[in-house]
Each structure stands twice: as C-alpha cells, then as structure tokens.
N, C-alpha and C positions, 0 to 999 in steps of 0.2 A: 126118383130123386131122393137123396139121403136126409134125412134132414136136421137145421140145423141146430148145435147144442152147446152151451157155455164149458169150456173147457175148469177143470178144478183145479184152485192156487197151485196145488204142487205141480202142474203137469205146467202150468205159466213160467214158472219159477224157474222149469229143466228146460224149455226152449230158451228165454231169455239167456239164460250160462251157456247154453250152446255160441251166443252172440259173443259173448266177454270173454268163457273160459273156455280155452280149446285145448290148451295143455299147462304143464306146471309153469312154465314160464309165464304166461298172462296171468296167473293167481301171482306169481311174484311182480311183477307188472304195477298190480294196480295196486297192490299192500304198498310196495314201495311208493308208488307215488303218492298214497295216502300220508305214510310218512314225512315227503317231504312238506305236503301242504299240511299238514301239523307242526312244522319249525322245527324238525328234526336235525341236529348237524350230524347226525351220527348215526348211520342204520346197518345191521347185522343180518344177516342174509345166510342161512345153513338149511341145506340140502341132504336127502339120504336117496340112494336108488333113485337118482334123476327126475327128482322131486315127488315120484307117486306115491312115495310111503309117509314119506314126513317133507313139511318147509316149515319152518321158522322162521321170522323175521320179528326183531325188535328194532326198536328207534325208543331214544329220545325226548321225542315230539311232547306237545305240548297235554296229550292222552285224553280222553274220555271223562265225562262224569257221570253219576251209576244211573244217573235217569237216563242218557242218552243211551246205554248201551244198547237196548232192547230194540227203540227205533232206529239206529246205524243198522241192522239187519233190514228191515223193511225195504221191498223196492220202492224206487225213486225217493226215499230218503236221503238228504244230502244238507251240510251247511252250507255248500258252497253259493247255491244260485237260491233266490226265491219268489223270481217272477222271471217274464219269460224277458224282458228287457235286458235284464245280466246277462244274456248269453254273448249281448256285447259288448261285453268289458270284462271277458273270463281271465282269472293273471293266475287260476289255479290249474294242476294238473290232471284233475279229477272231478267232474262235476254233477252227470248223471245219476248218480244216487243209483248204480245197478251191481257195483263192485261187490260187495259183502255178500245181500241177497244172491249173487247168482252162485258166487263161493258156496255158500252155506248150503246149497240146495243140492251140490254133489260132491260134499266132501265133508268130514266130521273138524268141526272147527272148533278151536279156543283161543278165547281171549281176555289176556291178562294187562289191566289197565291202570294208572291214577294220571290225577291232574296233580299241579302244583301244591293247589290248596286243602286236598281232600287229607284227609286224617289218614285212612287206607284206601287199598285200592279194591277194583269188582273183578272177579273171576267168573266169564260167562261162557258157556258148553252149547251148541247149537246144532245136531248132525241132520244132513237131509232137510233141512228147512224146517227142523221141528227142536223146540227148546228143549234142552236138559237138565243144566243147571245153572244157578244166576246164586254166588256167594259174596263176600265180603274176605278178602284175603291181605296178608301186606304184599304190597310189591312197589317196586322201583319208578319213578316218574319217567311214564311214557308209556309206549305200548308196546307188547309182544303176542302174535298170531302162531298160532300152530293150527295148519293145514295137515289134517293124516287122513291117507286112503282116498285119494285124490281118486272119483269116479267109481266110489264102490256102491255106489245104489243106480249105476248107470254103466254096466258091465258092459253093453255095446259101444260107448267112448272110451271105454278103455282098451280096448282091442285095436285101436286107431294111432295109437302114442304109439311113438317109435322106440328103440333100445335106451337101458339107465343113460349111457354115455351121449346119445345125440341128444335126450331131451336133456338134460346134463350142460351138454353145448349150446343150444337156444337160451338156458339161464346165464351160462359164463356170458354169451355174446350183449344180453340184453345188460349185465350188469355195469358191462364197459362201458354201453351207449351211458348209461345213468349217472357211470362215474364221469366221462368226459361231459357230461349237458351241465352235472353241477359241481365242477370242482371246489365249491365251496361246505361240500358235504365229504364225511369220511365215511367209506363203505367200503364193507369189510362180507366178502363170499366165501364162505368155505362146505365143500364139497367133500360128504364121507371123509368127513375131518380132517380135509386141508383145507389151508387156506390158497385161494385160487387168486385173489384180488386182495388188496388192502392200499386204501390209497390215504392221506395225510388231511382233506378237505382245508388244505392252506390258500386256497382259492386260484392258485396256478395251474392253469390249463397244462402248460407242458410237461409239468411235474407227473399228470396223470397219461400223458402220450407216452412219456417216459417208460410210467408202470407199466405199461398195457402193451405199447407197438416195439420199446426197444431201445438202444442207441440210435440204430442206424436211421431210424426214420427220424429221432428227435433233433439230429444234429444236422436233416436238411430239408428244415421247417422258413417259411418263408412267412411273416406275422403281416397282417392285412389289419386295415381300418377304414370305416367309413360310417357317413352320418350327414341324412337326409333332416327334409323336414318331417317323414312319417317312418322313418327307419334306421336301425343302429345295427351296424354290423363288424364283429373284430372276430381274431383268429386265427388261422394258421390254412397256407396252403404248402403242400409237397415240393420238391421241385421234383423235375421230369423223372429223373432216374429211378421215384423210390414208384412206381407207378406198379398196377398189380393187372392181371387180366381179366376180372369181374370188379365191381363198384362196391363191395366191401368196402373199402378206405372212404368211401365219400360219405363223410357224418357232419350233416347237417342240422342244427337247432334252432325251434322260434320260441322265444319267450321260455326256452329251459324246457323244453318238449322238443323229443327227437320222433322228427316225420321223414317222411318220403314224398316227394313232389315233382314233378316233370320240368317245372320251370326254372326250379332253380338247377337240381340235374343238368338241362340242359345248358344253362349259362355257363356251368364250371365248365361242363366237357366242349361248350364251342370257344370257353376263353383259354382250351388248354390245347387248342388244332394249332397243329403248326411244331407244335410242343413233344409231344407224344408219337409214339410209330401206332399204326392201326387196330382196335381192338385192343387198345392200353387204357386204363382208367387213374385218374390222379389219387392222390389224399390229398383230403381235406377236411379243418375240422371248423367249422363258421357257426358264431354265435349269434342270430339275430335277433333283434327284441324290436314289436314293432306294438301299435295301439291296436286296440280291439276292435274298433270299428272299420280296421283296415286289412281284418283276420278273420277268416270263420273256421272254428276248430269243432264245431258240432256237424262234422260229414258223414263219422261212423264211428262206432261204437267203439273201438280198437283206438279212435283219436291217434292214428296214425297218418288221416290225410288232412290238405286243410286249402283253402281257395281267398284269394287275394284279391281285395276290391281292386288293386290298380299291378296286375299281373303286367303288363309291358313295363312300368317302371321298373319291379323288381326285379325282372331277367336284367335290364339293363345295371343297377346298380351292383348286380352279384357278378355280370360278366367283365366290368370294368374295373371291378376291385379286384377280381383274380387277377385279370389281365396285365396291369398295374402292377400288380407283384413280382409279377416272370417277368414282366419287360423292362423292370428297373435295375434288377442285378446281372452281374456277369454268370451266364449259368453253366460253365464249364466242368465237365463232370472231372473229377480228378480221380485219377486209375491207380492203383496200390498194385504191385509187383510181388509182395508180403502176403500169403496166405496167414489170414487172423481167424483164430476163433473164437468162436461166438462165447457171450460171455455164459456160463452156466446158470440153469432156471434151478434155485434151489427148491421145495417147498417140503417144510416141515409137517412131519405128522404130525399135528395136536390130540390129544384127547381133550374130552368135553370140558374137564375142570378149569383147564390149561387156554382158554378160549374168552379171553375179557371182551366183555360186553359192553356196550356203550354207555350203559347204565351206572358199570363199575368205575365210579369216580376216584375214587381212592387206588383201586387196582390200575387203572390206566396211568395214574403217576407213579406209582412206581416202578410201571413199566417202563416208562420214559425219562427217570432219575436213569437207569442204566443205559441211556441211550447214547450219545455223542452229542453234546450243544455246540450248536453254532453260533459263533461271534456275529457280529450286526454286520462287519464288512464281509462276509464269507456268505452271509445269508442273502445279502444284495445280488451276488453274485450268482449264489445260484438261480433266485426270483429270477433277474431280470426286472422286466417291470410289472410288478404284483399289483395286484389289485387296491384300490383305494380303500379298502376294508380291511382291518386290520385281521390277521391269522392266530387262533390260540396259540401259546407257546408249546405247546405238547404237539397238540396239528404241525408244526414248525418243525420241529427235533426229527418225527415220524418221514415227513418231505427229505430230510439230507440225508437220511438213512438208506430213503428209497430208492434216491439220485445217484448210488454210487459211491461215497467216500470209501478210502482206505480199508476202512475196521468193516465194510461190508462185500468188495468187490476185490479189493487186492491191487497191487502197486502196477503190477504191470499191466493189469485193464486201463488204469488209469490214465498213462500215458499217451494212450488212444485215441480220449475222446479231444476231439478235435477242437470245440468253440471254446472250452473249459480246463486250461491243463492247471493240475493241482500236485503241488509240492509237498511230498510227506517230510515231517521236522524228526527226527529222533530225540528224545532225552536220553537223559542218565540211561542207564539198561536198567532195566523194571521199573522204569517207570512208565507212565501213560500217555499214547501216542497223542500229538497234534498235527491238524493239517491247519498250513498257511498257506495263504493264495494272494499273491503277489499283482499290483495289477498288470506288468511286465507279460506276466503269462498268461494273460488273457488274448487271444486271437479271436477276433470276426474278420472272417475271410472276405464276407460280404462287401463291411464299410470301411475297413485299415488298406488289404493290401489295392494296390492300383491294377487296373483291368489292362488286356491284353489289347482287344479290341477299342483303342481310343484313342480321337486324331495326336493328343498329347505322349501317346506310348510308341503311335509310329516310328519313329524317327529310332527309337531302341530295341526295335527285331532286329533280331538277328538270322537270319535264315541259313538253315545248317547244309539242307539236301532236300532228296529225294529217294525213298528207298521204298520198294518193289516196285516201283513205277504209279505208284499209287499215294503216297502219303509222302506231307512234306512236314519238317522237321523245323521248328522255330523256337529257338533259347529268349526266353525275356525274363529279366531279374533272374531268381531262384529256383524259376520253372521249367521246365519241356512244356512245349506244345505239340500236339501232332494233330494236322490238318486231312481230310482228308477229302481229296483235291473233286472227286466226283459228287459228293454231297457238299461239298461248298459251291461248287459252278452250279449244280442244279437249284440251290436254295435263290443263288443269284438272279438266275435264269426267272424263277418262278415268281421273287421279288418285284422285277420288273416287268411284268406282266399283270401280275393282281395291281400293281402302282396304275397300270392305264388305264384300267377296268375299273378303279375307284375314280380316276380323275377323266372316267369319261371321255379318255382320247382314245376310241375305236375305230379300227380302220376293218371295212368290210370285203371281202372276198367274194367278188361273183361267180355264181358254180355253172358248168353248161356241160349238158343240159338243168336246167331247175329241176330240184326233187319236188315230186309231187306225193302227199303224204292225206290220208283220211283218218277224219275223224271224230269221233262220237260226239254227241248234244253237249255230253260234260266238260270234255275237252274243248270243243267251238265256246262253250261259255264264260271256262278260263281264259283262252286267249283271248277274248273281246273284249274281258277285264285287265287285262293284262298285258294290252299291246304295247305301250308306251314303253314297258320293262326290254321288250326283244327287240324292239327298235334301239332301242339306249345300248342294248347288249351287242349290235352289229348285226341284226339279221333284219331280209327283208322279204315279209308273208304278206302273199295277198291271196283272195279269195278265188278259186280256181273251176267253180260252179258244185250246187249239194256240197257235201261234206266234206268239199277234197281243198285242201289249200298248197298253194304253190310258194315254195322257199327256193326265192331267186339268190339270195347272198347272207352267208357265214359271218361269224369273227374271224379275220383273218388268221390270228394266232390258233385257231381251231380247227382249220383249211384242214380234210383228210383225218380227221378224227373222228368218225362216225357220227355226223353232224345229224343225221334225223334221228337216232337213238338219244342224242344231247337234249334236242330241241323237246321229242314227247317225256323224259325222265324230268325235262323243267315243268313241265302242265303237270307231271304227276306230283311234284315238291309244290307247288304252288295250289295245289289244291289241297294239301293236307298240312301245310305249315304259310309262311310268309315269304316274303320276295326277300330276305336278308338269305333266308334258309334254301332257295332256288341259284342264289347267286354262288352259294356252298359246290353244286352241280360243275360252274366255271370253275370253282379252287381245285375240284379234284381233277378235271379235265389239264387244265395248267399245270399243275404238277406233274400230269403223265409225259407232256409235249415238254417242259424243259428236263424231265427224268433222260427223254431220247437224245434232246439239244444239251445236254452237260457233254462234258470229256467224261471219258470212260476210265474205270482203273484199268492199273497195266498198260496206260499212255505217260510219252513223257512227255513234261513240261518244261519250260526251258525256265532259268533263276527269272528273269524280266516277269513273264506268265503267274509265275507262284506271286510274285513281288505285288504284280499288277491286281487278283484275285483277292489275295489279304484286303486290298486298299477298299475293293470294293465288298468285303463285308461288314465294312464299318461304317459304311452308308446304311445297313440294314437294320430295321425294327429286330428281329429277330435273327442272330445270324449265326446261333447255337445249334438251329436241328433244319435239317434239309424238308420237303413238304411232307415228306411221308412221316417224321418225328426220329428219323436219327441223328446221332449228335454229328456236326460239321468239324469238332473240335475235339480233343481230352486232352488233359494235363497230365502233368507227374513232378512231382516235387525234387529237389535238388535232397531234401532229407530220407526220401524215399530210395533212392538211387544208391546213398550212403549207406542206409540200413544193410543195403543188399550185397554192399562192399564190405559191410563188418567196418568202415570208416565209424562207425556209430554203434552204437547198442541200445 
C-alpha cells in the first residue's frame, strides 16, 4: 500500500481551478460576476483568440483597497459570507472565496484597481499562484483583470479547449445570459475588436431580447407576472411560433443568477403541451427573486444548480404563470405572403483606442452628445413599463439607438415592426431628422384588436368556402382566417375527452377475454400504491395468483389502443415522476384516438358542418393548436393582401 502524503499549495491550488476554471469562459464567468457584486453598472468584457491569449474585463465597481489586494488571491478568501449561517441569506453572485485563487494558479494575471476614496490605485502581477509584483499606479475607479496564457503552466488542459471561434461562442452565449439576468447593467463584449454585444443597462429587459434574439422574437413576447408569499416572478414568455428544437431559448433567473433546474424546465415545457408540435421547446425569459432560506445556491461549485425548500410550490407557480399567458390571448399566428429580409447585423471594426471604457466618463458623453435623444413621450413608448428605478440618461440615448430608430435601421425597416410604427418627420433639407410617434400608431394586437374566437364576434364570420377540401376560409373585420378543418375537429375531439378525464366521468369497457399481464416486485409495489389512480382512470385489475394480474376493463375512449402497453408505460411514469406526470400517458393516447376520429383533409364539409365546428371551438381552453401543437388557425391581413396587389407600398 502506497502511502499517504500531504499534497503541496500549488498542486491544491491546480485541482481546485480544475473545479471553477475549465475554459476562458468560466474565468470570464466569475470576473463578471465579481463585478457585478462590486456595484458595477458598467462592465467591459474583450477577448483575443477565444479568450486563451488575452481577457480583459473592467467594470466600474466599487474596486479594491491596497491591503485587500493580496488576500482577494488567497483560497476561500471572500467579503461575501463570514460564518457558515450566511449561506442562508446569500443576495451575492459569488461567494466561495475560490474565483481569483484558482484563476491565478493557471494563468498569468493583473490587476489594476482604486476605490472611491484612495488617492491612487495598486497594480498587482500574480502568474501561476506565485507574486510578482505589487505597485502603486493611477487608475480609474474600479477594476480591470487581464487574464493572459490561459493554462500555460498546465499544457495538458490546454490541449482540451476547443477552436478560438467555439470557445469564442461559450463567451458570446454566456455574456447574453449576464446581459438578459441584469438589465440594469451596461455590457459591452468585444471580440478581436468587435464589438459583439453592447446593451444600454436602462433596466428593460426587452430592450436587451431585442439586442440579442431580434425583432422577430421581440415582437411575440407575451410579459408574465406573479407574487407569492415567498416568490416574485416577471418576464416574458414566447408565443408558439417563435419556438426552436433544443432549449436554448429557455433562460431562466433566481435572484439575478442564471441556472438550470429540472423543475422549473419542466413547469414551462408542461404549461407549453398542447401549444407546441413535438420535440419544440418555448422561449422564455423569467426573472425570479425569491428569500434565502427558500433557496440553496451552494450545490456546486459552477452555482449553476440550485434546490428549493418547497419544489411542488414552485412547479406550480411557474406552470400557472406560463400557462396564464398563452391562454389569455388570442394566439393566432398571422402568415405574410411578403418575402422580408432580415434586418442587416452591422458590426464595426474598432481598434483599441476607439473602444470607451466604462471608466471613460467624459468619453461616454461625448459619445452620446452625437447620439439621437429621445423626448419623454417617445421614451415611454419604447420602455413600455420600465422599471421603477430610474435609467441614466446616456444608458437611455444608447436603448433608442439600439431599438431601431430611423438614423440606425432605415425607414423601410421600420415600417415592419409591428407593436411600434414610427413616423419619420423631415425638415428643411439639411437639416436634422426627427422621429414623432403618434399614439394613433401604436398597435397591440393583443389588447386593441377584437379576437375572432368570441361568443360576441360570432354572429360577424363570415364564412367564404372551402378550398382543397381541407381548409375553410373565414373574413372577420380586416382579416382572413384560414381554418384548418382536420386539426380543428381533432383538437375538438381531444377537448372532450381530457374534459371527462378531469371531471371524472369514466365510462369502462370490458375486454373478453381479460389480459392477463406479469409483473416485477416494483411494479406490484406501484400498483398497490397506486390503485385508486386506475381505478378513477377506468380500468379494473385484480390479482390473478404470483405476479400475474388480471385487467378485466379499459377506458372506454382507450377500447383498441394497445391497452396493456398503456397500462405498464403508467407504472413506469409513476415510478419515476407523480400521478399529474402519468395522467400525461392518457393525453398522449387521446390525442392519437381523436387524431383517427377527426375528418380527415381532402373531405368535404358542408357550410352547416364548417359553421357547426367554428361554434365549437370557442368553447375551448385552447383552441389555437390541435394536440400535437399545430396551429388550428392562421390569419392574413387585409394590409398584407394590398401589399401584394401594389394597392399599397
């Protein structure tokens, strides 16, 4: 046996970095976050070769004084906590005391620092976990890191990084999450001297969806609120159509820290079924702030997970708030016949000099004397409803620049955006353009126009036809509707079917002969817990001698649908989730049986039939996307149709 031997600081120092730093992204990770728990409004964030050669990051913040510098290196140094009681009531981003230390121990670092009140600032040199130099220099209030030769004394993790441009992409992606968690900060990315990111820190969440996802996703944001007695939750959920095929879009926040969590995951994606076609994932971006002792954010090291005293609450409040969202508006996707393109991503090459710094007080105004100001009624407009903290005015200027006006995007982008139509004014000729925004020109589609589907709108369809034998044609106000008659009977179908199964009116089908089905210890154990559930569900099991149980009767609506495949997929959901999550088993099977029991396309329907159909999806909770998550519906505009006619320009 080998025996045993105290490991020496450096060799502590390069396992621990193993834990926090795995590539240039987590050194930008935790600087930034440092920053922000320093009172930073403002962090700078530059990159060379996909962070391995150089990072930079300055902020703002509130900086360092020359005694702390030395021990801010030290492991488990930290302001944040200082007994073990704090860990429940952490309201910081950073608290471990392992950031700097594991940085320093495979990478050559500096740092240039002052506080408010210091006369100068300390310039401190630290490579490989070993001091260099420790000066007295002037610099600007706040701090600035330079990270260079990210794992040069640990050539075997460097071999493990992937290309400049992917690690490259783990910085851009991480710096979105940072920008969307605090829009009340301005961060600014630039990448081998572009700028990649620059957001306004005016404290408008949208403003920053804007920068980052687009128009299109900004202009079919569905805004959510909620507030418990131990949780506050606002923000924005997608609707159907802007959905992607991996969960990228779904960014979630607690307390201004972006995690990843199964329960709230799951909440969105069960309050989005019904919504969605298969294998679609929403966006969404939800800010939740809840107390500490109802939060454990010390799981791992990365504070990327986190475990919740009262986890069935919060599925519940996160599913009902999504839920709540989709099911209050009319969610009719509307179809453009107009091939638009996309607006163009300019991004300017900066050189270094060219590159203002958060620090540059004087430079940032001037930068934004040439900017466009926006009047108070103009600025309302674009906010929306801004937050109760008031926004720098420069932060402010930066926001309407970035939202698209005139002097940035061009007139006939402009025309486009749907929530927001903006009037350019001309003066004299040479003089200096103004935009006026009238409130006439304001459109929400959501809360102004009147919904199709509503007992009050009945009486004014008009119903056109029927053409390919599939899709029926209905004029109301300004619009086309087109229906389309297979996924609307099916949603129908399927409507009234989950309606029994919640209200408990099961009618049972007896099979003959009874299937006789065997089963393991674990399954016998579930069903024994769990009898009352298949009883309520329409089936009736009794015991058949040993292992083998006898399933004399079905849900009737289930009659012929591979009823003992139904029966063991429910022991298998109910052994690894809850009976809400087993009764999921019934939605998918009900969907399949009213997919067969709809009319089929390429049938016809007679006008009574079409007439009859509309009536009954207006009885429906959801009567936009058939079970599988296609729409039952699309629209087209009366303005749209004109474009296409040159009636308009």
């Amino acid at each position: 046996m080998q025996k045993i031997a105290l490991l020496d600081q450096n060799t502590i120092d390069k396992i621990a970095a193993g834990e926090v730093v795995e590539r240039p992204s987590s050194v930008v990770k935790e600087l930034v976050e440092n920053a922000i728990d320093a009172g930073a409004t403002a962090v700078t964030v530059e990159i060379t070769d996909g962070g391995k050669k150089l990072i930079r990051i300055t902020d703002n913040g509130s900086g360092m004084e020359a005694d702390q510098v030395r021990l801010s290196f030290l492991r488990h140094a930290t302001s944040k906590i200082t007994k073990l009681e704090d860990l429940e009531t952490i309201s910081s981003l950073g608290f471990r005391g392992e950031a700097l230390s594991s940085i320093a121990a495979v990478a050559q670092v500096e740092l240039i620092t002052k506080t408010h009140n210091a006369i100068c600032g300390v310039r401190y040199q630290i490579e490989g976990g070993k001091e260099t130099r420790m000066e007295e220099m002037g610099a600007p209030e706040g701090s600035t890191f330079l990270i260079r030769n990210l794992f040069f004394n640990t050539p075997a993790r460097s071999k493990f990084l992937r290309t400049d441009t992917t690690e490259a992409n783990y910085i851009n992606a991480l710096m979105e999450q940072l920008a969307m968690s605090h829009p009340e900060i301005s961060f600014k990315y630039i990448q081998n001297q572009q700028v990649k990111l620059h957001t306004s820190g005016n404290y408008n969440t949208r403003d920053v969806i804007y920068s980052i996802y687009g128009r299109d996703i900004t202009k079919s944001l569905l805004d959510i609120h909620f507030k418990n007695d131990f949780m506050e939750m606002e923000g924005f959920v997608g609707k159907p159509e802007i959905s992607r095929g991996n969960r990228s879009f779904e960014n979630y926040y607690i307390n201004g820290r972006y995690v990843k969590d199964r329960i709230i995951t799951k909440a969105i994606e069960d309050a989005y079924k019904g919504f969605l076609m298969q294998h679609k994932f929403p966006f969404v971006s939800i800010h939740i702030q809840m107390e500490g002792n109802d939060l454990d954010v010390n799981v791992h090291p990365q504070k990327m997970e986190v475990r919740f005293a009262r986890s069935a609450e919060v599925y519940d409040a996160v599913y009902q708030t999504v839920r709540n969202a989709l099911t209050r508006r009319e969610l009719i996707p509307e179809v453009s016949i107009t091939s638009e393109k996309p607006l163009p991503k300019t991004t300017d090459k900066l050189t270094r000099a060219s590159v203002p710094e958060p620090f540059e007080v004087k430079r940032r105004q001037e930068i934004n004397r040439e900017e466009p100001v926006l009047t108070s009624r103009e600025n309302k407009l674009f906010q929306g409803t801004l937050s109760k903290v008031s926004a720098p005015v420069g932060q402010v200027k930066e926001s309407a620049a970035s939202y698209g006006r005139p002097e940035t995007i061009g007139n006939e982008h402009q025309k486009k955006l749907p929530d927001i139509a903006l009037t350019p004014v001309e003066k004299e000729p040479g003089s200096t353009k103004k935009t006026e925004i009238k409130s006439e020109d304001v459109k929400q589609i959501d809360f102004f126009e009147e919904k199709l589907l509503t007992p009050e709108a009945r009486s004014r369809h008009q119903i056109i036809g029927q053409i390919f034998d599939t899709y029926w044609l209905v004029q109301f106000e300004d619009k086309l509707y087109i229906i389309d008659q297979h996924a609307a009977h099916e949603k129908v179908f399927y409507e009234r079917f989950t309606d029994r199964f919640q209200k408990q009116k099961i009618e049972s089908q007896y099979i003959s002969p009874p299937m006789i089905v065997t089963l393991t210890l674990r399954e016998e154990t579930i069903l024994k817990a769990n009898s009352d559930l298949f009883r309520k569900a329409g089936f009736e099991i009794e015991p058949f001698g040993g292992k083998e149980y006898c399933i004399s009767a079905v849900p009737s609506n289930l009659y012929g649908l591979e009823e003992e495949g139904l029966f063991l997929e429910m022991l298998d959901q109910l052994a690894e989730h809850s009976e809400k999550d087993a009764l999921e088993i019934f939605a998918s099977r009900i969907a399949s049986m009213a997919c067969k029991a709809a009319v089929k396309g390429n049938q016809k329907m007679s006008y009574q039939e079409a007439d009859h159909l509309i009536g009954e999806l207006l009885k429906l909770d959801n009567p936009y996307h058939c079970p599988h998550g296609r729409p039952t519906i699309i629209s087209m505009s009366r303005t749209e149709l004109e474009k296409k006619f040159k009636r308009i320009l």
